[in-house]
VOTORFI-143775 format. One record per residue: residue in one letter; x, y, z of N, C-alpha, C, CB in turn. Coordinates in steps of 0.1 Angstrom, whole numbers, plus 5000, padded with zeros to 4 digits. Glycine has a CB too. Example, Ala and Ser with C-alpha at 12.3 -4.5 7.8 and 13.67 -1.06 7.14 Angstrom:
2
A513249435078512349555078513249675078511349555090 S512849785071513749895071512950005079514149945057 
//
This chain:
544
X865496907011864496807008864296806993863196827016 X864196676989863596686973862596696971863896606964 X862396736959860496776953859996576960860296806921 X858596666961857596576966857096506952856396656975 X857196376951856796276943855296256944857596166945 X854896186936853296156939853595986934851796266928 X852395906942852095796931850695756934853195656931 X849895646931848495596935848795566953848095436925 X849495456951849595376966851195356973848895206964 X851195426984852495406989852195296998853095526996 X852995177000853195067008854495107014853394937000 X853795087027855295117035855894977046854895257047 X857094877038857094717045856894657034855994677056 X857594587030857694477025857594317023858194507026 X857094277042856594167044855494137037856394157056 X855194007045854093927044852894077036853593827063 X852294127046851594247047851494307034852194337057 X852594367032853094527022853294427005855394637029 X853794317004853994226993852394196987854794086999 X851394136994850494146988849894216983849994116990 X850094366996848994436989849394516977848294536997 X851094516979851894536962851194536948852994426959 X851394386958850794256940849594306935850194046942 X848394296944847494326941846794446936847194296948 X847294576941846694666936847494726924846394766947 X849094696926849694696909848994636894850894616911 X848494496899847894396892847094466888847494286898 X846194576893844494606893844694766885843494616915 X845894786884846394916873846995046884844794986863 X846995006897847295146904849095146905846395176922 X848895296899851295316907851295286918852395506909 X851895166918852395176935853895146939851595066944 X854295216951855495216952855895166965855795326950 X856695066968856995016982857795096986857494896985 X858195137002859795157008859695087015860395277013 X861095027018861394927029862394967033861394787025 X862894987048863795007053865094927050863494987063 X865294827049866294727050866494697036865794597057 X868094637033868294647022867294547014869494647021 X868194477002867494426992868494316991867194526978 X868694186993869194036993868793916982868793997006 X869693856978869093756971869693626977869293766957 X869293516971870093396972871793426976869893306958 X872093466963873593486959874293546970873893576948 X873893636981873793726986873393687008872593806976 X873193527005872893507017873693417026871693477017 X874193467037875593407042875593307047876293457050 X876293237051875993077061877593157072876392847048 X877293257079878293287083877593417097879193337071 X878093417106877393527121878193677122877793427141 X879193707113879993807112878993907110880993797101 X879594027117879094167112879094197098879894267118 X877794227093878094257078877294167072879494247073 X877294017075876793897068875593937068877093747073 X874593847058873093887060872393837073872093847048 X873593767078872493757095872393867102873193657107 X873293967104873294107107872494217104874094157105 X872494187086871894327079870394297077872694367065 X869394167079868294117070867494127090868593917057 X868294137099867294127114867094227119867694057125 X866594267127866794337139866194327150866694427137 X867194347164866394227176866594387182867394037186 X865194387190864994547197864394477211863594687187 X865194587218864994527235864494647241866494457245 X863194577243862294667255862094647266861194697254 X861294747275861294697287860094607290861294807296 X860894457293860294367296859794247283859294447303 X860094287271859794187260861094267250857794197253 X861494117241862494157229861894127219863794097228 X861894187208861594117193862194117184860594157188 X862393997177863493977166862493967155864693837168 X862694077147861994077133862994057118861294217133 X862094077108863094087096863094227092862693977083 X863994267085864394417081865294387069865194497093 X864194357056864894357043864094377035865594257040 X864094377025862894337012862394177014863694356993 X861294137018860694047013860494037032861293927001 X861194087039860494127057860993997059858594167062 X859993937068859793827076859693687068858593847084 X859593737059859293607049860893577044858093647033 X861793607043862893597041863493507055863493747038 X863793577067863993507080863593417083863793557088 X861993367081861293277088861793137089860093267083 X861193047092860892917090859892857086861092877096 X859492887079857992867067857592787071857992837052 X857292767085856192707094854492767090856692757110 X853992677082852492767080850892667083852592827062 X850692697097849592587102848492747102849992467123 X847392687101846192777100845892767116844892727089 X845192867117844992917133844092807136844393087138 X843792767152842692697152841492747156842892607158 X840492727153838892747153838692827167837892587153 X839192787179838692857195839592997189839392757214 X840593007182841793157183840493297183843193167164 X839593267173838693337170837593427173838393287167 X837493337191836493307198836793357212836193187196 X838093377210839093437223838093547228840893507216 X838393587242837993697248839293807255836893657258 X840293747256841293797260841193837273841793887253 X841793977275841694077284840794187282842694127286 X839694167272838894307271837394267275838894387254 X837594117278836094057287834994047269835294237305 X835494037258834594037248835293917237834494197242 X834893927226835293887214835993957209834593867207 X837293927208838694007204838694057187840193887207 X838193907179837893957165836893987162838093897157 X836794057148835294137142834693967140835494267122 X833394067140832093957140832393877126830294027141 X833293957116833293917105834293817098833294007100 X835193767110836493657107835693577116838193677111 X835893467113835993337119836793227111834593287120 X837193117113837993007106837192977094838092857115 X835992987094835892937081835393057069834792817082 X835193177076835093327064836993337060834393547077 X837393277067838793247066839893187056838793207074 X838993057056839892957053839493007035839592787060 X838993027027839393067012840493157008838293117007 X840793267022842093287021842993257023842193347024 X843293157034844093067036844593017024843592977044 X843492957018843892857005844692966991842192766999 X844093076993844593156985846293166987843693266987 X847093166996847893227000848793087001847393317011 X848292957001848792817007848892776991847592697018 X848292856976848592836964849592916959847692846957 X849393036962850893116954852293096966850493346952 X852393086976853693066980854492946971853693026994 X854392826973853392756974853492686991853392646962 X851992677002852692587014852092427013852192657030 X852892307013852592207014852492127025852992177007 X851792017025851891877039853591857034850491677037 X853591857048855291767051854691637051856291797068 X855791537045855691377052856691367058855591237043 X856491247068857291177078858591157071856491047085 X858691127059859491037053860791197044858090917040 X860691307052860991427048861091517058860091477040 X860891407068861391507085862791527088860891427100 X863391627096864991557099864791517109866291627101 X866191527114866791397126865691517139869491377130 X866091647137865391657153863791667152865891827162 X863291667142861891637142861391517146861291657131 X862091407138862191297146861991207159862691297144 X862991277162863691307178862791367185865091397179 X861791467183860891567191859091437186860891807181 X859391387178858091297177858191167184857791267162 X859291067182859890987190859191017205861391017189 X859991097209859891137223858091167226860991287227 X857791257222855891237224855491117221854891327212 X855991027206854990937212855290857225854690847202 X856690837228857390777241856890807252858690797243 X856090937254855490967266853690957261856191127272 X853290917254851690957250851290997249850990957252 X851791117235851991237233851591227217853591287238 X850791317209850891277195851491417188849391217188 X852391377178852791447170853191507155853291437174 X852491597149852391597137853491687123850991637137 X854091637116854391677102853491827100853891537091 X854491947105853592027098853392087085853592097103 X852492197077852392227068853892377065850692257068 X854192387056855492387049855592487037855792257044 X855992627039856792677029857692657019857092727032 X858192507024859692467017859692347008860592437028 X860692407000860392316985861792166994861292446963 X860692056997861891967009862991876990860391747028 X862191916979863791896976864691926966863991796976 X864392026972865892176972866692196980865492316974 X865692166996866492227006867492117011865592277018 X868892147017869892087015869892077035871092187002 X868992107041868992097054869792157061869091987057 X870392247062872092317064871592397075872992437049 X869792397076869692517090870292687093870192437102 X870492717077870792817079869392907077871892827072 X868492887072867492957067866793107072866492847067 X867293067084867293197090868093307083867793197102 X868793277083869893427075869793427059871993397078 X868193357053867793407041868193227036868893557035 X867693157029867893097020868593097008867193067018 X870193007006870893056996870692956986872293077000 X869392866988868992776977867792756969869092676981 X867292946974865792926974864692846969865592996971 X864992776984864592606987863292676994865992486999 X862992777003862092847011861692947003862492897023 X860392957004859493026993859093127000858292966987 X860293237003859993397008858693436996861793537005 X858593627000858293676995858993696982857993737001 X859893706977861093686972860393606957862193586983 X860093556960859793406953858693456944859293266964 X857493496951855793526945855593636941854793526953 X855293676952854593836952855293956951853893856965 X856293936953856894066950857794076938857594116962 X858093956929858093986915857493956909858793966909 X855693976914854893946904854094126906853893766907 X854494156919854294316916855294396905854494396930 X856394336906857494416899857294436886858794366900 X856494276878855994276869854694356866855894166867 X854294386875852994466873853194626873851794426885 X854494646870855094806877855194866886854794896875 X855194826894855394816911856794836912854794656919 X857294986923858495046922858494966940858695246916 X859894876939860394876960861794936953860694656974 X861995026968862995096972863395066987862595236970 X864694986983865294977000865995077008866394877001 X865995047020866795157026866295287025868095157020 X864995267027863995387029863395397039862995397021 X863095437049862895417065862195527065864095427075 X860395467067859595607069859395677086857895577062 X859195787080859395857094857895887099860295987092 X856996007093855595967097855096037082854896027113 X853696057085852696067078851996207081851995947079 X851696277068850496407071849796397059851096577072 X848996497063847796447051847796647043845596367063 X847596567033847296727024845896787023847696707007 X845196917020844596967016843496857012845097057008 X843896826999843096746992842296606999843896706981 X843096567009842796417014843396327011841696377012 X844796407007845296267000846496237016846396296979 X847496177013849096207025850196187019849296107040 X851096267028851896267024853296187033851796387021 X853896047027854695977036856196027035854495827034 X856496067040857996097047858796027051857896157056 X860095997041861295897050862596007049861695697041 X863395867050864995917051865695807042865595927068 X866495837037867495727033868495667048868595797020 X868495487041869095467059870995427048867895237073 X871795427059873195347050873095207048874695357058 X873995217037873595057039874494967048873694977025 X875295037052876594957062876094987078878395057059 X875695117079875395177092874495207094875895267094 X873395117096871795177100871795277114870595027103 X872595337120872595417124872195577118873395397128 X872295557110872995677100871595687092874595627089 X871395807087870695847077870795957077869595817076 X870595947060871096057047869796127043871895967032 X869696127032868396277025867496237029867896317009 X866196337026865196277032863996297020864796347047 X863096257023862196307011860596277015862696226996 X859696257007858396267003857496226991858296357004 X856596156992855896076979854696116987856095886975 X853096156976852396176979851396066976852496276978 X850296026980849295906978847895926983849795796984 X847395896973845895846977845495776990845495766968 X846195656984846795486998847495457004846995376998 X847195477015848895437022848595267029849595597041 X849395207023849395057033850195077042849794907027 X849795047055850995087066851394857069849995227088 X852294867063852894687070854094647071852394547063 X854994817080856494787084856594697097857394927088 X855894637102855894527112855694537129857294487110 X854994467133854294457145854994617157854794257152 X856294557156856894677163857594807157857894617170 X856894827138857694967134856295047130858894957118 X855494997127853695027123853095127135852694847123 X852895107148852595197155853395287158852295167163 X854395267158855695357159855495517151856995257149 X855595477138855295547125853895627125855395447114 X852795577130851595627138851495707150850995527142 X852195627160852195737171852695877166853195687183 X854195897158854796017154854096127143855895967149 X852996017139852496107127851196197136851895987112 X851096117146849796217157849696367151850596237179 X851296427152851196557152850696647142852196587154 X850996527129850296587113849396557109850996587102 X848796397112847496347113846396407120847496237118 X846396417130845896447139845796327151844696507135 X843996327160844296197170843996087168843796197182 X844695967171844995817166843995767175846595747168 X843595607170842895547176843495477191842395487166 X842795497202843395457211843995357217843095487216 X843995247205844195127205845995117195842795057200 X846095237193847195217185848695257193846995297171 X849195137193850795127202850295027214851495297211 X848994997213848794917229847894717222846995067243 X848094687236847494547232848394467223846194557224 X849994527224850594387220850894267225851494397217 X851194197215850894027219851993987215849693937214 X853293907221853993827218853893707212854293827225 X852493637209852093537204852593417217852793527189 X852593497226852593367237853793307241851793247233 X855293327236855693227229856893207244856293267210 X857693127242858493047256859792957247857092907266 X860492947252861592847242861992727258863692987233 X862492647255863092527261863992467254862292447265 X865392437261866392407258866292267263867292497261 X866492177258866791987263868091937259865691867255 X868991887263870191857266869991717268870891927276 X869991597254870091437254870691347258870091407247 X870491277263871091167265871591067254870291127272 X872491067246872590957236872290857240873690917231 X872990767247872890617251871190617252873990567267 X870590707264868890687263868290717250867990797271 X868790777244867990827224868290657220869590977207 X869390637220869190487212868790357220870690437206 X868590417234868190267244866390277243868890287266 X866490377248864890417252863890437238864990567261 X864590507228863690537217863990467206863690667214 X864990437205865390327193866290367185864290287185 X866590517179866690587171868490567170865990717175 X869090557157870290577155870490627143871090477157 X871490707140871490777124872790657120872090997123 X873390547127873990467120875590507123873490477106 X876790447123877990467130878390467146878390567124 X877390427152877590477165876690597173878890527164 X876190657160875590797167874090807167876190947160 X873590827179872190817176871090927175871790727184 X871991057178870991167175872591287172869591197191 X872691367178873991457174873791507165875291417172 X871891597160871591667149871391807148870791627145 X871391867159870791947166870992037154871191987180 X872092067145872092167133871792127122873292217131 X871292017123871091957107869391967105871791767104 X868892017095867592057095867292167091866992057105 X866092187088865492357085864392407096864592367068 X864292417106863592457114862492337119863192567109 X861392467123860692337130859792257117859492397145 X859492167126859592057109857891967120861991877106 X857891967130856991877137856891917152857491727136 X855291927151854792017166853491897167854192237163 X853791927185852891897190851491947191853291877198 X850291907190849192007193847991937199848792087181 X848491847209847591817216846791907223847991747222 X847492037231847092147236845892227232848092217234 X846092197214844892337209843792257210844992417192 X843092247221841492217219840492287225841092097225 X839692307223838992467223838292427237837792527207 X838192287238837292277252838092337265836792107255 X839592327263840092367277839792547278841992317278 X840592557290840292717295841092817289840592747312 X840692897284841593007277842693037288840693147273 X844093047279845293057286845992937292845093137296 X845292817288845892687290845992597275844992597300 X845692647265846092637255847192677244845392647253 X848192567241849692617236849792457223851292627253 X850592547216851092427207852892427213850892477186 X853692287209855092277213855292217199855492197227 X856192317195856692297183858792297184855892437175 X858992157178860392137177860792257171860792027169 X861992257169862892427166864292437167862692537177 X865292447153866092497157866892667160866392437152 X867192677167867592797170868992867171867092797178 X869592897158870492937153871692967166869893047145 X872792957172873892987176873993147178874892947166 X874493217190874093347194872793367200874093427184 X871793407202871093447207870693287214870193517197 X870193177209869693077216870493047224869392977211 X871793017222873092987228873293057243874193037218 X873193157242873393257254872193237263873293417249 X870993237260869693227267869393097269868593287261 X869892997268869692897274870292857288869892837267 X869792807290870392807311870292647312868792907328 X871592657317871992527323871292467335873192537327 X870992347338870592297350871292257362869992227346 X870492307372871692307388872792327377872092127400 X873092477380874192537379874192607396874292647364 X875392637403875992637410875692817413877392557406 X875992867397875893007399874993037393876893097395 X875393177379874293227369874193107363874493357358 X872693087355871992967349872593017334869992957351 X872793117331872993147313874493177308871893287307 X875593127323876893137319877493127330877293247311 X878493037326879793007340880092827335878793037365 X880892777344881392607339880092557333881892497353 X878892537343878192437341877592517325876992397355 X877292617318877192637309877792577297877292717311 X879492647305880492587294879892437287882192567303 X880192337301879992207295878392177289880392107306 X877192237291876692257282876192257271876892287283 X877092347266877492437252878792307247878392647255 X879192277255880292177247879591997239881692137262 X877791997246877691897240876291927229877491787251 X876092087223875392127221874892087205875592227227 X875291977196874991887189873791787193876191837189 X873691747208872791677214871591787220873591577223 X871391877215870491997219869191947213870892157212 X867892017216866292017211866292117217865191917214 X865492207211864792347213863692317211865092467204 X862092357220860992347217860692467222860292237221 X859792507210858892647210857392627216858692717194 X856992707221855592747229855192837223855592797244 X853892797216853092947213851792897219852793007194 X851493037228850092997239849393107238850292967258 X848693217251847593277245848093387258845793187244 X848093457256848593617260847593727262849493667248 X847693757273846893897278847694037267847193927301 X847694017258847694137250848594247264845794197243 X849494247272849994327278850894447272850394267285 X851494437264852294477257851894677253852294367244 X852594767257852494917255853394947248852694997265 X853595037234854595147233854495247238854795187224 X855395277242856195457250855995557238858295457253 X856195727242856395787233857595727222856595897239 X857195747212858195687201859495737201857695707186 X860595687193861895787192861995897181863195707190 X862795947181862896107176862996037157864996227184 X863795937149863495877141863795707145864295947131 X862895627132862695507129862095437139863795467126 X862195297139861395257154861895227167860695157153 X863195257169863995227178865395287178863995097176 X865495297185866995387191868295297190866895427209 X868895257174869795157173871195207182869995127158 X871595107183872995127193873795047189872895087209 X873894977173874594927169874794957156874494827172 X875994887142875694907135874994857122876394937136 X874094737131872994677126872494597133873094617115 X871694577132870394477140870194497156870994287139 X870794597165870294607176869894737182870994547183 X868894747189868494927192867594837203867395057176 X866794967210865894987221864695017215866395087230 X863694947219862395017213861495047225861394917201 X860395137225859995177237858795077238859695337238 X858794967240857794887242858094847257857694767230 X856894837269856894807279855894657280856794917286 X856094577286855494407288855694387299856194287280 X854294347310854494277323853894207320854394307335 X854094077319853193957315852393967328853893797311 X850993897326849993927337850093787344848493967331 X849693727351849093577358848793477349847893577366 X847593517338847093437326848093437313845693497322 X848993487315849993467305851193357314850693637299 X851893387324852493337330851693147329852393437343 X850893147332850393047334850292927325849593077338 X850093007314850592927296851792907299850493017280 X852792977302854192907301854392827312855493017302 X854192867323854192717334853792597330853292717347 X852392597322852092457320852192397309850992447322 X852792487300853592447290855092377295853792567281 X856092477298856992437305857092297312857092517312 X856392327321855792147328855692057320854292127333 X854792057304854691967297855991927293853792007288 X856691957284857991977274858791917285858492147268 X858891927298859991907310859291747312859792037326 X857691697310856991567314857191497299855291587321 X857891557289857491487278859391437275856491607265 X860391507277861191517276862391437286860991627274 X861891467298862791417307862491257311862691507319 X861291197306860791087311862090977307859191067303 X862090897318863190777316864490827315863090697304 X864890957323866291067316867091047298867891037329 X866191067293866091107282867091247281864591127281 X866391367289866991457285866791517296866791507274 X867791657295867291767311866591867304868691867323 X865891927310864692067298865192137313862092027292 X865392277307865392407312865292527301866592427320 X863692607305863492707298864892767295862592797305 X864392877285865293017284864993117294864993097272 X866293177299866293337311865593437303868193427316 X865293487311864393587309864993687318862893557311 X866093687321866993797328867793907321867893737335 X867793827312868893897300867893997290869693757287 X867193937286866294037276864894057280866193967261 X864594007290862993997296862293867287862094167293 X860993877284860393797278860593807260858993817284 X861093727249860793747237859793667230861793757232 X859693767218858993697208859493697190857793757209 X859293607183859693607170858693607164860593517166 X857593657168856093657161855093797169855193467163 X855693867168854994017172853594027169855594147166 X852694037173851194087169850594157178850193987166 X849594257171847994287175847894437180847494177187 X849294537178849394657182848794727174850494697183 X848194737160847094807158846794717153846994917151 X845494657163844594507157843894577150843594407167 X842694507142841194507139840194437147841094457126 X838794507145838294437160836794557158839794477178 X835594507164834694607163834394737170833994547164 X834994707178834794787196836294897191835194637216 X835695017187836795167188837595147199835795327190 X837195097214837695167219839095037226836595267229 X838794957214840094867217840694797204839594737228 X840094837193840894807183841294917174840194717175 X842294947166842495077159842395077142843995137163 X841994947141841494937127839994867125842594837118 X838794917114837994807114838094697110837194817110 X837094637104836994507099837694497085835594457098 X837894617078838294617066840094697065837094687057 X840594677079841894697084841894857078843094567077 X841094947082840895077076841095147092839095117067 X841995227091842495317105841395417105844095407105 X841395377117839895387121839695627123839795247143 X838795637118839695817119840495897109840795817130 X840895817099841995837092841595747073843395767103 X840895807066839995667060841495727047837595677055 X841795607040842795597034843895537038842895677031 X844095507049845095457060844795287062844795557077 X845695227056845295077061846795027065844294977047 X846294927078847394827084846794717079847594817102 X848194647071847994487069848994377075847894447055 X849994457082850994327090850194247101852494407100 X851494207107851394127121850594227129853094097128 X850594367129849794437141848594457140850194557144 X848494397132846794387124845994287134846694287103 X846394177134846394077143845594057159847694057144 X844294027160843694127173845094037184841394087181 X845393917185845593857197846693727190843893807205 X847393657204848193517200847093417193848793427215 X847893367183847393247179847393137180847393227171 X848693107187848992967191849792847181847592927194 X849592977172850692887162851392967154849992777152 X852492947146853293047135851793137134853992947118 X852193257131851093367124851093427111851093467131 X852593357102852693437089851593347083854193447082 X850593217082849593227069848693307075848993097063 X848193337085847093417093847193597087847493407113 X848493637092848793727085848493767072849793717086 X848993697063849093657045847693657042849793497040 X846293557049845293507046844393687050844993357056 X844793707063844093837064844293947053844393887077 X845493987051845794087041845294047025847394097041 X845293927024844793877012842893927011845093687014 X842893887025841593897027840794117025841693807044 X841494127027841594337030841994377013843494427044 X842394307003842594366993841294456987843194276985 X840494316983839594386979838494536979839394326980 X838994506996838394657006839094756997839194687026 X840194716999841194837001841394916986842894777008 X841094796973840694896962839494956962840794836950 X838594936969837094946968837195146969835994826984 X838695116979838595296988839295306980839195357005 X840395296969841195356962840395426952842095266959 X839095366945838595356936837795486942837995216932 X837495516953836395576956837295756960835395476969 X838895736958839595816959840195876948840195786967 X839495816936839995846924840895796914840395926927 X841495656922842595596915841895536907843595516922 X842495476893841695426883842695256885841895546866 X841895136895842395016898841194956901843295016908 X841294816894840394716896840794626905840094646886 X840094506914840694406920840594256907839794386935 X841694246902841394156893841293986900842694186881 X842293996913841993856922842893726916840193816920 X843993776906844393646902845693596915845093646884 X846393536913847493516918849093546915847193416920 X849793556917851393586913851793446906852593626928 X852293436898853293326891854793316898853593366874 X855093176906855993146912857093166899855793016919 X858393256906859393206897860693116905859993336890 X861793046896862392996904863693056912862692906898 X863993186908865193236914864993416919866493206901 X865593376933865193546940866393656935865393536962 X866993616925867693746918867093866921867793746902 X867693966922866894136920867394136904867994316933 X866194216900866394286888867094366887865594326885 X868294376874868794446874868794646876868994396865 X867894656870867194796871866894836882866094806865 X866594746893866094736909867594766919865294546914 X868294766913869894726923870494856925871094636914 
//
């Protein structure tokens, strides 16, 4: 092992989460240092290609547990790199939720509108803007069309993406090679770098102890960069601050393991995860109905055949979110494209003969899968979600040589979760198939159980000890110096994308979180400005 390093603040994650609180407490004069597991990518650097090796491989990782999967990001700049800079603010009832603990899920101290100045904070430095109609693609279109065709209304949502840069190519998932999508990449994390702020990729922390003094001490490994199986030296940085925001499913992980040198964790930590509700549906068009029934032709003959052309979801329905209906019958349906491989496989054919997710009726399918729509479901979720004892290192037991492992997360969705997807499902199947339009059949849930691409609420914040594991000022609760600012921060589903919720909350915890730095000796102000957008996600030379 090498000599133990020291700095002010170790950030552990790179997302949404670990980027702000970078910026911020660098900004305010403290050393801080990120590690991030995953490597370090730029534009130059991002593939339009599904090969082993490409950054669709090396920037994900999809972990299958029992009974829920989660596909996260695993790079520098996290989730904000992968996404689809889908960024709607939660709605007003999310707040108000009672879940499964029979109470008020969030501190008395969030609501939408203690809220929304963060929001705005966070909707200025990316930058996120209104989409217009006049800037939708063909399947947004095509998914608004059809709502209004059934009596359905549908809105242009708000937007990470610069619409003109982006060249529509729907690769965005495997990183933006036009940075046309305003990752982290973009803001905050070279406006920490500017502030002396050290990220180190391919640093995979293992857990946490605490020293004599009160300070801790965080512990990783170097990961390879070819073989995330693999890891090389190991080492140690010591800190005042630790931000814990490696992501919904690596954050408790890294907690559970540190039990033994911490001491005992709050009992809310590894439990009450939330998939964000979410459900996918596959629809298979009808051309001749696209141009008979809805009107729609892109011109030559063809009147929809877009399914790849676009940047994600672009226009969602949200008739759903109204706070008067019953909790657990509230969902947004949001258009979506969903990249080749994973969607591809999980979609299930209708009256098929045999298996629904492969055999002929698949084949043919997949052979007209140009005329595809994917709609996403985010609804409201009994927080069912457990981790298991953790694994011996990182957060998951990889079994490949990137992007796939086992994580010990167990999910039985309950009745009140179930029931958001039925009546979602139902909807999308009454909005879709009307006049045979199209056939809708969910995604199996045989293959991977239930997934999500928006993990939350495994170490929420929340008032009640004995169900949240952070307070109101995302301070681990037992452990003072210890703060969560990711996705697991999150008490519950929101019902809609959760990276500005995310971003707005952590935005929102800075201030806290120097208030304790300050009171631990570090010599940092909260100065509160914002990052200066630049135009290109180069790494710095010196960084490489």
């Amino acid at each position: 092992m090498s000599a133990v390093e020291s700095t002010d603040v170790l950030v552990i994650g790179s997302g949404f989460g670990g980027a702000i609180a970078a910026y911020h407490l660098a900004a305010g004069g403290a050393r801080v240092v990120v590690l991030e597991r995953g490597p370090w990518l730029n534009a130059d650097e991002f593939d339009h290609d599904f090969k082993l090796g490409s950054s669709y491989t090396r920037i994900f990782d999809f972990t299958i547990g029992d009974g829920m999967s989660v596909l996260s990001g695993n790079c520098v700049g996290g989730g904000s790199v992968v996404y689809f800079a889908t960024m709607p603010r939660a709605p007003r009832f999310v707040f108000e939720r009672h879940g499964s603990i029979g109470r008020r899920m969030w501190p008395e101290a969030i609501n939408r509108d203690t809220l929304d100045p963060w929001y705005d904070r966070v909707s200025e430095a990316l930058p996120v803007t209104q989409q217009s109609w006049d800037a939708i693609p063909y399947g947004g279109g095509l998914w608004a069309a059809a709502c209004h065709h059934a009596g359905r209304t549908a809105n242009p949502a708000p937007s990470a993406v610069d619409v003109a840069e982006c060249v529509n190519c729907n690769w965005m998932a495997a990183g933006c090679k036009f940075d046309a999508k305003k990752s982290l990449l973009l803001n905050y994390l070279p406006g920490a770098l500017e502030h002396g702020a050290e990220i180190r990729p391919l640093h995979e922390v293992q857990h946490l102890s605490r020293n004599d003094d009160g300070s801790y001490r965080v512990h990783y490994r170097i990961v390879d960069g070819e073989d995330y199986r693999i890891l090389h030296d190991e080492g140690a940085i010591d800190a005042q601050i630790v931000v814990l925001a490696a992501g919904t499913a690596a954050t408790p992980v890294i907690l559970q393991r540190s039990e033994a040198t911490l001491g005992t964790m709050p009992h809310a930590v590894g439990r009450y995860f939330s998939g964000n509700g979410e459900r996918l549906n596959t629809a298979v068009f009808d051309e001749e109905k696209v141009r008979d029934v809805l009107g729609l032709s892109r011109g030559d003959g063809v009147a929809y055949e877009a399914y790849q052309i676009g940047r994600g979801p672009t226009v969602a329905s949200w008739d759903r979110l109204d706070g008067s209906l019953p909790e657990y019958e509230r969902y947004s349906l949001e258009q979506l494209y969903f990249p080749p491989g994973l969607g591809t496989i999980l979609a299930q054919a209708a009256d098929a003969a045999g298996p629904t997710w492969f055999g002929p009726e698949k084949k043919e399918m997949l052979r007209r899968w140009r005329s595809w729509l994917t709609i996403f479901t985010m609804s409201e979720d009994d927080n069912e979600g457990v981790f298991g004892p953790p694994p011996e290192t990182g957060a998951a037991n990889r079994f490949s040589q990137q992007m796939l492992g086992h994580n010990s997360l167990t999910y039985r969705p309950t009745a009140n979760t179930r029931r958001g997807w039925e009546l979602s499902d139902a909807d999308v199947k009454d909005i879709l198939e009307r006049d045979g339009l199209a056939t809708v059949t969910p995604w199996t849930n045989d293959v991977v159980g239930a997934y999500t691409v928006h993990p939350l609420a495994s170490c929420r914040i929340g008032d009640d000890p004995a169900t949240s594991a952070l307070d109101d000022r995302h301070e681990l609760r037992g452990h003072p110096g210890i703060f969560v600012t990711d996705g697991s921060a999150v008490p519950g589903a929101l019902t809609v994308n959760p990276a500005l919720t995310i971003s707005a909350l952590a935005e929102r915890a800075m201030p806290g979180i120097v208030q304790a730095a300050q009171r631990r000796g570090v010599a940092v102000t909260y100065v509160g400005d914002l990052p200066k957008p630049v135009a290109s996600s180069r790494v710095p030379a010196r960084n490489r």
